[in-house]
DODOTOR-493115 format. One record per atom (N, C-alpha, C): residue in one letter; residue number from 1; atom name; x, y, z. Coordinates in Angstrom, 2 decimals. Atoms other than C-alpha are relative to their C-alpha. Layout:
<resn->A	resi->NUM	name->CA	east->X	north->Y	up->Z> $
...
This chain:
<resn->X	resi->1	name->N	east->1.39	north->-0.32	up->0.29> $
<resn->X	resi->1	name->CA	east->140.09	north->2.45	up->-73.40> $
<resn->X	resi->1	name->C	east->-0.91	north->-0.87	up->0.86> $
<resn->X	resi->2	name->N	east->1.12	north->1.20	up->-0.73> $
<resn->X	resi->2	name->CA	east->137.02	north->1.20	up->-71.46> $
<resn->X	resi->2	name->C	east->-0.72	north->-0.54	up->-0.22> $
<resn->X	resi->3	name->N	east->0.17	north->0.93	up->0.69> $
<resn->X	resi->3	name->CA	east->135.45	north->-0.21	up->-74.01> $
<resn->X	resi->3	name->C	east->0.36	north->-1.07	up->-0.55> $
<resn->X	resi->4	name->N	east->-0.46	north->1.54	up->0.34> $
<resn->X	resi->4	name->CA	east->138.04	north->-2.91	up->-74.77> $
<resn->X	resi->4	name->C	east->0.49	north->-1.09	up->1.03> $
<resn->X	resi->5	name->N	east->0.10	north->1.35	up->-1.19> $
<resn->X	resi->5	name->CA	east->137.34	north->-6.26	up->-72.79> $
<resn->X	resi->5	name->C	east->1.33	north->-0.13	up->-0.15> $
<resn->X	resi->6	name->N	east->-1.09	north->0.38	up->-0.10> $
<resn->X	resi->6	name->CA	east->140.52	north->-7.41	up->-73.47> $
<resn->X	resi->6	name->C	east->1.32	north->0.30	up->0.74> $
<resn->X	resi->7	name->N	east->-0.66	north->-0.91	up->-0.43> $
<resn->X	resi->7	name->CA	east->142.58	north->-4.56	up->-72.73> $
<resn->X	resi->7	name->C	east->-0.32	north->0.12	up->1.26> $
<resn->X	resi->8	name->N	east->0.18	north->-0.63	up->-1.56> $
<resn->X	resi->8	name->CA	east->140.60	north->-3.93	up->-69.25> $
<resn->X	resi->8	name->C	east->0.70	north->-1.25	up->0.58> $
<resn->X	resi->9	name->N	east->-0.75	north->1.04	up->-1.28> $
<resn->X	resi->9	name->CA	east->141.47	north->-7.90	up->-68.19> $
<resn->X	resi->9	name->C	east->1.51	north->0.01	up->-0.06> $
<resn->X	resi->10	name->N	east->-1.90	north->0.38	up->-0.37> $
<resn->X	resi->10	name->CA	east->144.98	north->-7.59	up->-69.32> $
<resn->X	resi->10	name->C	east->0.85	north->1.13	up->1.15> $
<resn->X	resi->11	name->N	east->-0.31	north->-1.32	up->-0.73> $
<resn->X	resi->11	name->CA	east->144.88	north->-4.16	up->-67.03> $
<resn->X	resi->11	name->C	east->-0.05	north->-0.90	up->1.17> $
<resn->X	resi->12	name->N	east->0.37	north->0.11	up->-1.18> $
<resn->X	resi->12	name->CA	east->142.97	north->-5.68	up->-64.10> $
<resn->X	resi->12	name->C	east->0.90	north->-1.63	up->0.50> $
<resn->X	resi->13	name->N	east->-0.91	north->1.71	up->-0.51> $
<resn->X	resi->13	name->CA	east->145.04	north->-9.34	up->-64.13> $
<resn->X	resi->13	name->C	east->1.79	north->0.38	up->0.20> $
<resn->X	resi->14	name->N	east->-1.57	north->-0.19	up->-0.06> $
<resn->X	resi->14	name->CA	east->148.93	north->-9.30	up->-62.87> $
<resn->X	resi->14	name->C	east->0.58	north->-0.96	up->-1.23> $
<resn->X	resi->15	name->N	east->-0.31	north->1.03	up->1.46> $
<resn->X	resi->15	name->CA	east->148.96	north->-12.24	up->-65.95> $
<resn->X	resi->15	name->C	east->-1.09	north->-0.08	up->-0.88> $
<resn->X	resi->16	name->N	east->1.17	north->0.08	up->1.44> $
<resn->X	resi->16	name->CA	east->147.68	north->-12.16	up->-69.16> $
<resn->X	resi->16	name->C	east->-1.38	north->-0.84	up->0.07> $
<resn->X	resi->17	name->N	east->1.75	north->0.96	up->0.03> $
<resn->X	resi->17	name->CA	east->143.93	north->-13.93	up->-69.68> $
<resn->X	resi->17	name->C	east->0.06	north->-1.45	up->0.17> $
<resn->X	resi->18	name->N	east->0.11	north->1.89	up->0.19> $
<resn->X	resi->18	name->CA	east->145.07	north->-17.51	up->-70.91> $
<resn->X	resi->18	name->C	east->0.72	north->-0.39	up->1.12> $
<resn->X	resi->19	name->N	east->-0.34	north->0.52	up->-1.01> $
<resn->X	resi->19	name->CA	east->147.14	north->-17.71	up->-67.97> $
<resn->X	resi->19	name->C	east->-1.16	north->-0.34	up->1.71> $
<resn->X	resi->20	name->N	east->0.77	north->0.30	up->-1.06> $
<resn->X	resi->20	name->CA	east->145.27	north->-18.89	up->-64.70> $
<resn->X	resi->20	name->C	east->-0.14	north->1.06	up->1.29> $
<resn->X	resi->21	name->N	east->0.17	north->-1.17	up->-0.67> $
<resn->X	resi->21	name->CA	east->143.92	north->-16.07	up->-62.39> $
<resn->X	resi->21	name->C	east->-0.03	north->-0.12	up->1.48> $
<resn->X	resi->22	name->N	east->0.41	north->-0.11	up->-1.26> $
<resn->X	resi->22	name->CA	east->144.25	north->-15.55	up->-58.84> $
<resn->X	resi->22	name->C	east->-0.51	north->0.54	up->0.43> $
<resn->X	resi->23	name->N	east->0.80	north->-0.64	up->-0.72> $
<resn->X	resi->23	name->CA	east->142.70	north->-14.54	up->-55.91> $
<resn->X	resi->23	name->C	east->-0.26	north->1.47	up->-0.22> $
<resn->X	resi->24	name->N	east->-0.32	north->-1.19	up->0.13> $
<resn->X	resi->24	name->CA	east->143.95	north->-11.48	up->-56.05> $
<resn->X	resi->24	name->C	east->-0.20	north->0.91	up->-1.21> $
<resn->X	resi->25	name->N	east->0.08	north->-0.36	up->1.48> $
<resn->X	resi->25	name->CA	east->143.28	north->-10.87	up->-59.89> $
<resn->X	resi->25	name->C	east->-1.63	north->-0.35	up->0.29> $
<resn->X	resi->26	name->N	east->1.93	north->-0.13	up->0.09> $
<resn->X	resi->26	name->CA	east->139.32	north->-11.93	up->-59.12> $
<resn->X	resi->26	name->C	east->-0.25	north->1.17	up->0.93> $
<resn->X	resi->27	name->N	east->0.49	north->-1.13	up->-0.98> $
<resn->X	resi->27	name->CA	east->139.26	north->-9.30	up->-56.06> $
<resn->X	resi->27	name->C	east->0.07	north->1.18	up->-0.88> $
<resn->X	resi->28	name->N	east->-0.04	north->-1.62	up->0.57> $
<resn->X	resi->28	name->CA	east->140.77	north->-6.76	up->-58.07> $
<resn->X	resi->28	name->C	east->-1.09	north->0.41	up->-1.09> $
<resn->X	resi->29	name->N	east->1.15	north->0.21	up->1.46> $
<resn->X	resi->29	name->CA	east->138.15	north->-7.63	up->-61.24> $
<resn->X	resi->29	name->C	east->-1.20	north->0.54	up->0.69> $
<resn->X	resi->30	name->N	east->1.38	north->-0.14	up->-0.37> $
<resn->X	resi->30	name->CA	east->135.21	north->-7.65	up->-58.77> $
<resn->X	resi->30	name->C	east->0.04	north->1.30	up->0.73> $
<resn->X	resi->31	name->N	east->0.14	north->-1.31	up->-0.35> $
<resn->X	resi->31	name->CA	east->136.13	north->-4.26	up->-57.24> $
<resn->X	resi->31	name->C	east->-0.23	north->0.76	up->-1.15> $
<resn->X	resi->32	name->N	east->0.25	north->-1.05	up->0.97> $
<resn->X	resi->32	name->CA	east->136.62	north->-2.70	up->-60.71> $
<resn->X	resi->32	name->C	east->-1.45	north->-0.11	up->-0.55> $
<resn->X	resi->33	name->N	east->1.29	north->-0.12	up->0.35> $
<resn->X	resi->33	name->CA	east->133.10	north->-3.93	up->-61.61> $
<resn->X	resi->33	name->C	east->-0.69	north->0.48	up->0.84> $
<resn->X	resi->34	name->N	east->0.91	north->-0.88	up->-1.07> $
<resn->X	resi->34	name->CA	east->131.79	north->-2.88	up->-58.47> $
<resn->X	resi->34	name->C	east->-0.14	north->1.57	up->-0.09> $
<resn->X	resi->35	name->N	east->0.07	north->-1.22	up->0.49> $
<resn->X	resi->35	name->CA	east->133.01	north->0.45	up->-59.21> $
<resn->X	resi->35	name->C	east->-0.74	north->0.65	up->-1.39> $
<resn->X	resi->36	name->N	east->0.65	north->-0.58	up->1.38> $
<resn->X	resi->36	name->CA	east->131.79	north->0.77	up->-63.01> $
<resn->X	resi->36	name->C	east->-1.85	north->-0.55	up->0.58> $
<resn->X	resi->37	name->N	east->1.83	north->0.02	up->-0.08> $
<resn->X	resi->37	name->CA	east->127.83	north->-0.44	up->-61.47> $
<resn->X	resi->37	name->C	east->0.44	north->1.19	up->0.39> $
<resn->X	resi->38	name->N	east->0.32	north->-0.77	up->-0.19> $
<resn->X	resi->38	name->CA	east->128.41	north->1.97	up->-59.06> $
<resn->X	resi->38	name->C	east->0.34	north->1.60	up->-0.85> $
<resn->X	resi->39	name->N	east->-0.16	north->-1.39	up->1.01> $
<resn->X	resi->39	name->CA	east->129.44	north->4.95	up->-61.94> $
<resn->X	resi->39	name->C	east->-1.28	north->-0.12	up->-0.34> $
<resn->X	resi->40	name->N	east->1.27	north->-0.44	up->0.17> $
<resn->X	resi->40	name->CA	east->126.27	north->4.01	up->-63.27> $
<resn->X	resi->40	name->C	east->-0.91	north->-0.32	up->0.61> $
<resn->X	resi->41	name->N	east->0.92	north->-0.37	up->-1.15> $
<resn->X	resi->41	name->CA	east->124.28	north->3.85	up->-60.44> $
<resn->X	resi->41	name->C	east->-0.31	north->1.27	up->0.01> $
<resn->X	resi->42	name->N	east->0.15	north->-1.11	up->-0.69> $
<resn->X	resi->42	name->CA	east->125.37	north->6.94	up->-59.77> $
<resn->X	resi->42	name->C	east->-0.63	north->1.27	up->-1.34> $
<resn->X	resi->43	name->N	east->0.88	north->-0.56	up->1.07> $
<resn->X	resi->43	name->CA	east->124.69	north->8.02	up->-63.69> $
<resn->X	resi->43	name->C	east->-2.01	north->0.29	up->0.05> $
<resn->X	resi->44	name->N	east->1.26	north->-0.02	up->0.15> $
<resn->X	resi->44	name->CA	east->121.36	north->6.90	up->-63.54> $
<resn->X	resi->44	name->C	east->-0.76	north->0.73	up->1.30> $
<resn->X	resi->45	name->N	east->0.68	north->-0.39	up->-1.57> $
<resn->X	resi->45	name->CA	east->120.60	north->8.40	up->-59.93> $
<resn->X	resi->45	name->C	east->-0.06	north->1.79	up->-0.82> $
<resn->X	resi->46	name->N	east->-0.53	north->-1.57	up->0.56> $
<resn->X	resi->46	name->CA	east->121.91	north->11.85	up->-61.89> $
<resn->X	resi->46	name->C	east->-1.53	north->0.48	up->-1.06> $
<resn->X	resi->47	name->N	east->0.59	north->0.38	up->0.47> $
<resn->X	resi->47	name->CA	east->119.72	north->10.99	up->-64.51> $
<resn->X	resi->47	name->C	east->-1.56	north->-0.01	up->0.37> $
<resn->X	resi->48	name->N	east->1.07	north->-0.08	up->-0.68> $
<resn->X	resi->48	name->CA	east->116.64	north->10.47	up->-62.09> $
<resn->X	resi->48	name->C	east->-0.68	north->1.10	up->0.49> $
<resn->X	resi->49	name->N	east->0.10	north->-1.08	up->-0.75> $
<resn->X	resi->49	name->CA	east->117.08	north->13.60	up->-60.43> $
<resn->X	resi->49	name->C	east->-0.26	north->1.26	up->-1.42> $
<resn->X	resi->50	name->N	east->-0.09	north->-0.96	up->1.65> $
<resn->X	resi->50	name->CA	east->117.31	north->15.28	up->-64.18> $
<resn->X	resi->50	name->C	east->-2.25	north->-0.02	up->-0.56> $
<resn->X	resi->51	name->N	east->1.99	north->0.43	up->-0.02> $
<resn->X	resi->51	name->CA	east->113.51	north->13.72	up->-64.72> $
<resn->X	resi->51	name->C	east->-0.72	north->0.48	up->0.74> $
<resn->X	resi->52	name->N	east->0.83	north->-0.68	up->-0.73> $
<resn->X	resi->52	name->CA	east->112.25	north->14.80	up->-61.46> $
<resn->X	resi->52	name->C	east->0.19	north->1.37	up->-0.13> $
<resn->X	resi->53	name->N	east->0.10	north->-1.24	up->0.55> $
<resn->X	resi->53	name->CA	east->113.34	north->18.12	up->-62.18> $
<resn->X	resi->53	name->C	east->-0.85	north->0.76	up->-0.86> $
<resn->X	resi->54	name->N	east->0.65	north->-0.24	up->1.20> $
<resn->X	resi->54	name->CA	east->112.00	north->18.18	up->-65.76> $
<resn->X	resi->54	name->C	east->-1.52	north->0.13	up->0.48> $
<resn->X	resi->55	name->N	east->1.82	north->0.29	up->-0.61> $
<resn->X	resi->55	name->CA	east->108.53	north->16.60	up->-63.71> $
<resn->X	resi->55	name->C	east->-0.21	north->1.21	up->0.26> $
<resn->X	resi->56	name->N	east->-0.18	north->-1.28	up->-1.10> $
<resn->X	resi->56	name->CA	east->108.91	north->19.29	up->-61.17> $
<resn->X	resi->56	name->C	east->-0.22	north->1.86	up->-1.07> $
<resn->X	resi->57	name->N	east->0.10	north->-1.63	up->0.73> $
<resn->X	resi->57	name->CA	east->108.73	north->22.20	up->-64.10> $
<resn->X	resi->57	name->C	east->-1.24	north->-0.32	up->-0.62> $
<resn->X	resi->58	name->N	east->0.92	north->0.23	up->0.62> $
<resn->X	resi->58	name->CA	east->106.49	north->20.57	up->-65.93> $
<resn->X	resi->58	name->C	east->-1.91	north->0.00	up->0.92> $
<resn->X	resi->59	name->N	east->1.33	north->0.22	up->-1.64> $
<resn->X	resi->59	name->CA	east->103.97	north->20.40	up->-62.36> $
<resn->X	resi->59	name->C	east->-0.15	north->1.38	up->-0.23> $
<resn->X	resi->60	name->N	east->0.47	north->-1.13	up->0.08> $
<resn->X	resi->60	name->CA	east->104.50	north->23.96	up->-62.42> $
<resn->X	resi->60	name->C	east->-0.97	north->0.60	up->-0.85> $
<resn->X	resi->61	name->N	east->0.56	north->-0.19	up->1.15> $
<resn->X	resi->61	name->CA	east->103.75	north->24.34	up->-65.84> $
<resn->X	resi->61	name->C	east->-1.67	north->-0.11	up->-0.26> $
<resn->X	resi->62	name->N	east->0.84	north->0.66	up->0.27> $
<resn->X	resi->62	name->CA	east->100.69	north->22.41	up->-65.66> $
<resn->X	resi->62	name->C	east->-1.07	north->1.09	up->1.20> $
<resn->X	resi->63	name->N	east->0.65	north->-0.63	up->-1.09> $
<resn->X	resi->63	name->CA	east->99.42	north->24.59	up->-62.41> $
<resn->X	resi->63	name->C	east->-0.32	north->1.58	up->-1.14> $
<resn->X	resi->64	name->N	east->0.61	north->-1.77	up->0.53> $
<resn->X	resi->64	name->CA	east->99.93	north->28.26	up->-64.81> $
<resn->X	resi->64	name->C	east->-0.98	north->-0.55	up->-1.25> $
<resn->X	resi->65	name->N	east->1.15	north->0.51	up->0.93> $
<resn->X	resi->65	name->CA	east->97.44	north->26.19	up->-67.43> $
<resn->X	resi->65	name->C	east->-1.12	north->0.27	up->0.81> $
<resn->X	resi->66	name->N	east->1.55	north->0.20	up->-1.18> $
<resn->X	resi->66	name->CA	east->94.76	north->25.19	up->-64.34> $
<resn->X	resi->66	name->C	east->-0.01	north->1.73	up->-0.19> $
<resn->X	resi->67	name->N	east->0.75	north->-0.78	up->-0.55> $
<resn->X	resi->67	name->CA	east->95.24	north->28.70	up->-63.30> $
<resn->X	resi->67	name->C	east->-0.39	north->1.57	up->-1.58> $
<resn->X	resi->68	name->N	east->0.60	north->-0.94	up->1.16> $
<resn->X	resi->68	name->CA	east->94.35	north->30.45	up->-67.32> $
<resn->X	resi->68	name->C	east->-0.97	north->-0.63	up->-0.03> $
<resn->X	resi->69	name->N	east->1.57	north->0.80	up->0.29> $
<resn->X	resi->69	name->CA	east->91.66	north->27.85	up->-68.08> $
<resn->X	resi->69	name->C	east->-0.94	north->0.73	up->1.56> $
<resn->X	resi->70	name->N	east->0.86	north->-1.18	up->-0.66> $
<resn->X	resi->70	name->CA	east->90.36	north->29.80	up->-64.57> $
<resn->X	resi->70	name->C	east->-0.48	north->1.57	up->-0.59> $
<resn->X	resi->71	name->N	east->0.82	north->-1.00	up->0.28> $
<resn->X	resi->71	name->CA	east->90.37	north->32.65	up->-65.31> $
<resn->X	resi->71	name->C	east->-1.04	north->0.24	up->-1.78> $
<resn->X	resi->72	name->N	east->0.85	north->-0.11	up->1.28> $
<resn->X	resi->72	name->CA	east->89.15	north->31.88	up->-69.36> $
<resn->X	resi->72	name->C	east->-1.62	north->-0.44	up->0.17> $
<resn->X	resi->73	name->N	east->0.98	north->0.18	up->-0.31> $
<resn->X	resi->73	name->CA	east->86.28	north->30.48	up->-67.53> $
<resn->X	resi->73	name->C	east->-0.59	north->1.22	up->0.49> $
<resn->X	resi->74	name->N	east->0.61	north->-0.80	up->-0.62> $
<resn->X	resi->74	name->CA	east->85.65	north->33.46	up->-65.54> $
<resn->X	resi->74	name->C	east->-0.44	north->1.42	up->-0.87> $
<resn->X	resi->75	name->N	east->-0.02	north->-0.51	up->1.23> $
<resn->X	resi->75	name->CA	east->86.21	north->35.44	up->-69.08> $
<resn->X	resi->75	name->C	east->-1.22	north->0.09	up->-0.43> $
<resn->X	resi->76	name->N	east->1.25	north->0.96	up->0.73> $
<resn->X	resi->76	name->CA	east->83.53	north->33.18	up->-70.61> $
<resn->X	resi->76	name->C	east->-1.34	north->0.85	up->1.26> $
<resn->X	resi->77	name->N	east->1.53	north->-0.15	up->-0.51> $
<resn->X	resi->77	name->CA	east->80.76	north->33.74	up->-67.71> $
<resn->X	resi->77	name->C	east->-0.25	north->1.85	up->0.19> $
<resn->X	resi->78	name->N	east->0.23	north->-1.13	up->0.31> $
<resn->X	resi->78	name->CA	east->81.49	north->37.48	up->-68.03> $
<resn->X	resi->78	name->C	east->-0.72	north->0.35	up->-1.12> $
<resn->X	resi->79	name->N	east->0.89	north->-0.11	up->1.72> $
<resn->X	resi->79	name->CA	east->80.46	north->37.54	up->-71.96> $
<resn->X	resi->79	name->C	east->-0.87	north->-0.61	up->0.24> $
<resn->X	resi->80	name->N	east->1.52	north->0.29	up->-0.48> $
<resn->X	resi->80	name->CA	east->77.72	north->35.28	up->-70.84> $
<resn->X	resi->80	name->C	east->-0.43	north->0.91	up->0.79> $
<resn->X	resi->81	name->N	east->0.92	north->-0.84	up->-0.75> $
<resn->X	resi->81	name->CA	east->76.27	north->37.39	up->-68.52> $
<resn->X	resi->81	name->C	east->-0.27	north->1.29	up->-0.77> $
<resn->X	resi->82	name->N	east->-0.09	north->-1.27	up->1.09> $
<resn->X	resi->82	name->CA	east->77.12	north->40.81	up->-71.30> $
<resn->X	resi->82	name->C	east->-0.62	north->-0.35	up->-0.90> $
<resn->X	resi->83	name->N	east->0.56	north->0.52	up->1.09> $
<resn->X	resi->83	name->CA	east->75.42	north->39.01	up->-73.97> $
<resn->X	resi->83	name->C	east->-1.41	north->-0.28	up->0.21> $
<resn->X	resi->84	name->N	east->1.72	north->0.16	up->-0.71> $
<resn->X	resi->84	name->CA	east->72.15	north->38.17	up->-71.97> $
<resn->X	resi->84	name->C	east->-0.36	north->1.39	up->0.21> $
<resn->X	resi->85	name->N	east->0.39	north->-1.48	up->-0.45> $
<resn->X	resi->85	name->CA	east->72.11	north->42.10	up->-70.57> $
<resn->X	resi->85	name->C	east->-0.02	north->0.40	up->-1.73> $
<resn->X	resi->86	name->N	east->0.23	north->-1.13	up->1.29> $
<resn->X	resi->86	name->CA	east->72.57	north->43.30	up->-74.31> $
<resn->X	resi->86	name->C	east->-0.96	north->-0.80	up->-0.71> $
<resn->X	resi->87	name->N	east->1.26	north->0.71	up->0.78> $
<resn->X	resi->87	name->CA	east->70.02	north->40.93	up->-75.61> $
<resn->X	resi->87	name->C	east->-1.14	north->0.67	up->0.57> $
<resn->X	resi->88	name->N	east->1.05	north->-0.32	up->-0.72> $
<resn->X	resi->88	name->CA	east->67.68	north->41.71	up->-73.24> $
<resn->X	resi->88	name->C	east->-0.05	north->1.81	up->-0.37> $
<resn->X	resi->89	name->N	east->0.05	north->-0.77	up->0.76> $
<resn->X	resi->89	name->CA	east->68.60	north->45.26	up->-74.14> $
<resn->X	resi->89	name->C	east->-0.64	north->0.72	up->-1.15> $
<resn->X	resi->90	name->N	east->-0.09	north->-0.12	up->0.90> $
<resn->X	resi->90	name->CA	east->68.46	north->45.27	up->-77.26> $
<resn->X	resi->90	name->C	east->-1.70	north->0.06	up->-0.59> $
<resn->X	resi->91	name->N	east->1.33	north->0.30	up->0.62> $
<resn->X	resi->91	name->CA	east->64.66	north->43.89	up->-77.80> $
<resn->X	resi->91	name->C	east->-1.22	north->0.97	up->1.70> $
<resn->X	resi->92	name->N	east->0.68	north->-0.83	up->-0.76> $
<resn->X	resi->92	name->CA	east->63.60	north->46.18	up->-74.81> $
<resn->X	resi->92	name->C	east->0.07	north->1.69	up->-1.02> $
<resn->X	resi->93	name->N	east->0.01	north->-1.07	up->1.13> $
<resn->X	resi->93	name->CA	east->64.91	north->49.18	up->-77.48> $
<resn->X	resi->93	name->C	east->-0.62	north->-0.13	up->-1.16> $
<resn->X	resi->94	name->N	east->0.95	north->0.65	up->0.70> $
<resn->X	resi->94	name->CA	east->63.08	north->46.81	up->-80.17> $
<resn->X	resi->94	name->C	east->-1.35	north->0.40	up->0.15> $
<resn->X	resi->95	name->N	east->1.20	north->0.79	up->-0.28> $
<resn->X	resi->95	name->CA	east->59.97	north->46.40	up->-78.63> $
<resn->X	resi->95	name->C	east->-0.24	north->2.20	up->0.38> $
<resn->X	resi->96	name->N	east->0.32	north->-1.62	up->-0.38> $
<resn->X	resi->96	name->CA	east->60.12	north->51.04	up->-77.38> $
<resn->X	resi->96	name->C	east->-0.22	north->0.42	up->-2.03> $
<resn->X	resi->97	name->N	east->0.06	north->-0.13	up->1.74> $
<resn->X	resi->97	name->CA	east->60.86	north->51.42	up->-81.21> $
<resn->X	resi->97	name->C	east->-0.84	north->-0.11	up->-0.82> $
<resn->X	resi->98	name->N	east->1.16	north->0.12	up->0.49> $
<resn->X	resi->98	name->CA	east->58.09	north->49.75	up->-82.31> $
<resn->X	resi->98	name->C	east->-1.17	north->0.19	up->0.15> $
<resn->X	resi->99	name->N	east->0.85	north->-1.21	up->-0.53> $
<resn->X	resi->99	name->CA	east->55.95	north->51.53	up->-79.87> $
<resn->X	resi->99	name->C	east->-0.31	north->1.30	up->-0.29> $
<resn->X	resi->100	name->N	east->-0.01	north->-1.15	up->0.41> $
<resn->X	resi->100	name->CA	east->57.00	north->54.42	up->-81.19> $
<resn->X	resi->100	name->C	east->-0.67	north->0.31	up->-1.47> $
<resn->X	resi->101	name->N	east->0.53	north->0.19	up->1.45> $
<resn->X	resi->101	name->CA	east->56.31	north->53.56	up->-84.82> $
<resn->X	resi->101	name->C	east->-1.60	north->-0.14	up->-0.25> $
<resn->X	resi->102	name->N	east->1.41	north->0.31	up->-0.25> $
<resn->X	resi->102	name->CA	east->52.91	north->52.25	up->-84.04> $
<resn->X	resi->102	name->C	east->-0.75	north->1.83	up->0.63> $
<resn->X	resi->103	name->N	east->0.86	north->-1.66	up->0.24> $
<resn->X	resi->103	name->CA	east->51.77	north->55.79	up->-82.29> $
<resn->X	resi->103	name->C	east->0.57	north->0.48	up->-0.86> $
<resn->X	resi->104	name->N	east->-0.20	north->-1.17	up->1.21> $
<resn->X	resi->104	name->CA	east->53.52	north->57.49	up->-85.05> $
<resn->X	resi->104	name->C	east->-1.03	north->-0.06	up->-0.99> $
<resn->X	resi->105	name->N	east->1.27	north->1.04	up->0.89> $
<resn->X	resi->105	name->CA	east->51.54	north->55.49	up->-87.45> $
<resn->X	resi->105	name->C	east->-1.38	north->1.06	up->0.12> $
<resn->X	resi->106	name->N	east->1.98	north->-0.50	up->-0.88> $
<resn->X	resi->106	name->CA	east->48.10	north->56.10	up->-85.68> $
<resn->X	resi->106	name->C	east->0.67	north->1.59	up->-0.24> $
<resn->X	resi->107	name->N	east->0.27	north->-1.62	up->0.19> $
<resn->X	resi->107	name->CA	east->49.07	north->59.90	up->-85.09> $
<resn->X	resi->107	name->C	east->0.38	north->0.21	up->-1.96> $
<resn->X	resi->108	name->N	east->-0.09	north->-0.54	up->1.10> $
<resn->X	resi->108	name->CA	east->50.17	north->60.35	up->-88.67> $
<resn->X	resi->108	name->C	east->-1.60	north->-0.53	up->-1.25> $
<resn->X	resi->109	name->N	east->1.46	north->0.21	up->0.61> $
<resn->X	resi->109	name->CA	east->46.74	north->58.62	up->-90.07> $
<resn->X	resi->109	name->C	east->-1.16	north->0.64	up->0.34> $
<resn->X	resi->110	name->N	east->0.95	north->-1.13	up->-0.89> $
<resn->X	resi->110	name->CA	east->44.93	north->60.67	up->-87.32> $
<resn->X	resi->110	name->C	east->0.08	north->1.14	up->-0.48> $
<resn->X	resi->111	name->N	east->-0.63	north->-1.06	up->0.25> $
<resn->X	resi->111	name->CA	east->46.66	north->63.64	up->-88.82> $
<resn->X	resi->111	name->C	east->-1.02	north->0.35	up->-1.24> $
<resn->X	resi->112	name->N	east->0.47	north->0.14	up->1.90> $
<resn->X	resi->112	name->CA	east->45.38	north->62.39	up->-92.73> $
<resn->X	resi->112	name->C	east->-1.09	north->0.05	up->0.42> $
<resn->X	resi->113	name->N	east->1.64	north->0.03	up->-0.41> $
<resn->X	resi->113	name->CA	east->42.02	north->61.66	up->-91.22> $
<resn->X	resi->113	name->C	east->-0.67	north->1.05	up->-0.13> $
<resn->X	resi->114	name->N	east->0.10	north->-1.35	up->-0.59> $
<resn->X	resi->114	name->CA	east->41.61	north->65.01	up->-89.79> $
<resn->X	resi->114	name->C	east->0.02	north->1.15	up->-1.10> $
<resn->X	resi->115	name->N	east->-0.07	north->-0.91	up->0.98> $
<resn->X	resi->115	name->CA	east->43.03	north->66.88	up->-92.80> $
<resn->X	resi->115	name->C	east->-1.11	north->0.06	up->-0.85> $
<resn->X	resi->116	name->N	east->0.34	north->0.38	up->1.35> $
<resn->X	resi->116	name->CA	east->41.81	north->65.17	up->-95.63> $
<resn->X	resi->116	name->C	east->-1.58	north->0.03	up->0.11> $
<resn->X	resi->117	name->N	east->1.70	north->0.26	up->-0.60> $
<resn->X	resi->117	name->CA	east->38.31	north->64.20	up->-94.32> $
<resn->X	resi->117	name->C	east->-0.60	north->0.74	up->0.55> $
């Protein structure tokens, strides 16, 4: 297992621990550690590339937002501009309406005037 210290030095030494280690038992030690950084070197490089990825979607992601908040803006100054034309509208049909009411008015009192009087 490569979790047990013990077990790896009694792997990586030609003599057990309490005995005195040679050259050859530190070379072989400092290669096998060299190798387990570089596993996770190479983890974390894996790892890195996993993040920039994730970034890399998330960039996209972030670009099809910019480009709705466009067009919800361009949404928006549409109904603004439809909302001013039907206002304006609206009190131009107001304002004929009450033109109309007013001569009705007058002609229908002109009418009573005329009859009655």
């Amino acid at each position: 297992m490569e979790n047990e210290p013990e077990q790896n030095l009694a792997d990586d030494f030609e003599h057990w621990p309490n005995e005195p280690a040679t050259r050859n038992d530190l070379r072989i030690l400092a290669t096998r550690i060299d190798r387990r950084f570089a596993k996770i070197d190479s983890r974390f490089t894996k790892v890195d590339s996993r993040f920039d990825r994730v970034d890399a979607r998330f960039d996209k992601i972030d670009a099809q937002f910019d480009k709705i908040d466009a067009q919800f803006a361009m949404v928006d100054a549409r109904f603004t501009a439809q909302k001013s034309e039907l206002r304006d509208a609206i009190r131009r049909d107001m304002f004929g309406f009450a033109a109309f009411l007013i001569f009705a008015t007058t002609a229908v009192i002109g009418a009573i005037k005329t009859f009655i009087i």
